[in-house]
C-alpha positions in Angstrom: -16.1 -55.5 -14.4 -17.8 -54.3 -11.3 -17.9 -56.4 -8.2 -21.1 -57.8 -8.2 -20.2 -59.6 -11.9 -17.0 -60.6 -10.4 -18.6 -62.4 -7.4 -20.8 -63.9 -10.0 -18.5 -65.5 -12.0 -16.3 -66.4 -9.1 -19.3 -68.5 -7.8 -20.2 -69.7 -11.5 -16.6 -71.1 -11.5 -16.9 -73.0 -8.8 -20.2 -74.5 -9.3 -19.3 -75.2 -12.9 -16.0 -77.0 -11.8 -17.9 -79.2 -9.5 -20.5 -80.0 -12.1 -18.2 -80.8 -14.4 -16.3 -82.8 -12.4 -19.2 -84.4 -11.4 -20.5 -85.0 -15.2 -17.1 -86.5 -16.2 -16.5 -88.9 -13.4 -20.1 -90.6 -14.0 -19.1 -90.7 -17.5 -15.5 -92.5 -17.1 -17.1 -94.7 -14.7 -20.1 -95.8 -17.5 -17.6 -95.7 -20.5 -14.9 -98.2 -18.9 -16.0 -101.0 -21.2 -16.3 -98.9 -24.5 -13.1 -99.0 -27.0 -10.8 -96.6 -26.4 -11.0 -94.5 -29.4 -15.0 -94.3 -29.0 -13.9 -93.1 -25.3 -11.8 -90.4 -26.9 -14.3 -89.2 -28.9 -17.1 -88.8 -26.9 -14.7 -87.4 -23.8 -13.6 -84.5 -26.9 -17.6 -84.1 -27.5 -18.4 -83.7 -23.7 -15.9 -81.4 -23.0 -16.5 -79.4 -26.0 -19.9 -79.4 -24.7 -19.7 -78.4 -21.0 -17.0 -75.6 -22.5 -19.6 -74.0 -24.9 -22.3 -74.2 -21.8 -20.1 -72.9 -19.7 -19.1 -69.7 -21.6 -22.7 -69.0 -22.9 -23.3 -68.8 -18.7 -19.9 -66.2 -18.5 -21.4 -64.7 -21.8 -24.5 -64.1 -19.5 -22.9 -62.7 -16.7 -19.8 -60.7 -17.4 -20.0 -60.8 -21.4 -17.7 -64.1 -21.6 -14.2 -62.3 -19.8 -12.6 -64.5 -17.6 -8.9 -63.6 -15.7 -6.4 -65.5 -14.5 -7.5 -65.4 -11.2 -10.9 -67.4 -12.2 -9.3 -69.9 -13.8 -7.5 -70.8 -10.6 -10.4 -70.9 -9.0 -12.3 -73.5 -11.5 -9.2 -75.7 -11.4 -9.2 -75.6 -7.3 -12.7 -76.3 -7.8 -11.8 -79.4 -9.6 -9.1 -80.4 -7.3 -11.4 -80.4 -4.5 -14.5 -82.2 -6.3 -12.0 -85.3 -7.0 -10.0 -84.9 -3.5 -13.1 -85.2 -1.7 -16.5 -85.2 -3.1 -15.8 -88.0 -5.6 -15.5 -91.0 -3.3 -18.7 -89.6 -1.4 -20.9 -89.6 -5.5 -18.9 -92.8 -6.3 -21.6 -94.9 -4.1 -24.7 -93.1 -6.1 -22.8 -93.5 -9.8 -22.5 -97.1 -9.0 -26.1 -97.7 -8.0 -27.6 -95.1 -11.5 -25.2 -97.2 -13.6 -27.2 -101.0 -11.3 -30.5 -99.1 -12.4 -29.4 -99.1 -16.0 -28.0 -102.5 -16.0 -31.1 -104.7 -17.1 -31.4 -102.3 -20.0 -28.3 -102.9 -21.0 -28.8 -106.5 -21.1 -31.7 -106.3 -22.7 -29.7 -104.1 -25.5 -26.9 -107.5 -25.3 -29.8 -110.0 -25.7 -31.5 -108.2 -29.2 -28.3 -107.5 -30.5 -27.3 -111.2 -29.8 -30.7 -112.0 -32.0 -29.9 -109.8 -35.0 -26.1 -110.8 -34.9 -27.9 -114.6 -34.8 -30.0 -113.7 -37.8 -27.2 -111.9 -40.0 -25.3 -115.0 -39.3 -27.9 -117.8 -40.3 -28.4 -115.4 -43.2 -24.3 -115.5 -44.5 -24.3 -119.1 -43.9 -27.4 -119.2 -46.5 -25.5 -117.6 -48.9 -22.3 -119.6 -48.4 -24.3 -122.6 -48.8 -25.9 -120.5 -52.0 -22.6 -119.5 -53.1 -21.2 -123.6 -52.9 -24.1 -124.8 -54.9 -23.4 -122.6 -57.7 -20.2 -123.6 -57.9 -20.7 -126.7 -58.0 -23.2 -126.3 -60.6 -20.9 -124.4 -62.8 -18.3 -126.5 -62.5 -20.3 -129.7 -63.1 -21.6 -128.1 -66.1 -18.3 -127.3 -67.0 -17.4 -130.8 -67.0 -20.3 -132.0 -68.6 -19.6 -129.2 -71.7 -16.2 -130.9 -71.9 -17.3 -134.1 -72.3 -19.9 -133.1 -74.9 
């Protein structure tokens, strides 16, 4: 590997830590109300993501090879994203996830509507369901009495 595609990927492994680190703190912070095994599904879909992105940019530069050395550096990369950059994005991830709040409502309110409807429509089909009981069984007494 000569030097220029080692200074390459050195600076793509620090970029691509940050971003990362960037991409999956605003996505802990807008999945902290979802289920917890919906949360480990789609944090094992991101991450398998962001990996296959990430290597198709190595493939690009170097032909995928990545040392030891490298992967130090994407880790310290890391560390210093969430020791100090984090609580300076936290702010701005706070005020995208405001912007997307009235959506989400919105989203709450039509659900609330269908859930509304497939409700009046299974207490229309108890009620259908009691009548036809009663209706058997009052035949059923009326055949005994016959």
């Amino acid at each position: 590997m000569t030097l220029y595609e080692q200074l390459a990927a050195l600076a793509y492994h620090l970029l691509s830590a940050q971003i990362f680190g960037l991409f999956f703190s605003f996505l802990s912070l807008c999945l902290l109300a979802v289920k917890k095994s919906i949360r480990v599904i789609l944090y094992s879909l991101f991450s398998m993501m962001i990996t296959i992105v990430f290597y198709y940019g190595l493939y690009q530069i170097n032909g995928g090879v990545t040392h030891v050395y490298l992967i130090v550096v994407f880790l310290w990369s890391l560390y210093l994203y969430y020791h100090f950059f984090y609580e300076l994005i936290l702010p701005f991830f706070y005020h995208i996830k405001k912007l997307f709040r009235p959506l989400k409502e919105k989203t709450k309110f039509a659900k609330r509507k269908i859930y509304d409807i497939m409700k009046v429509q299974k207490d229309k089909r108890k009620e259908e369901k009691l009548k036809n009981e009663q209706r058997k069984s009052h035949k059923k007494q009326k055949d005994k009495k016959s």
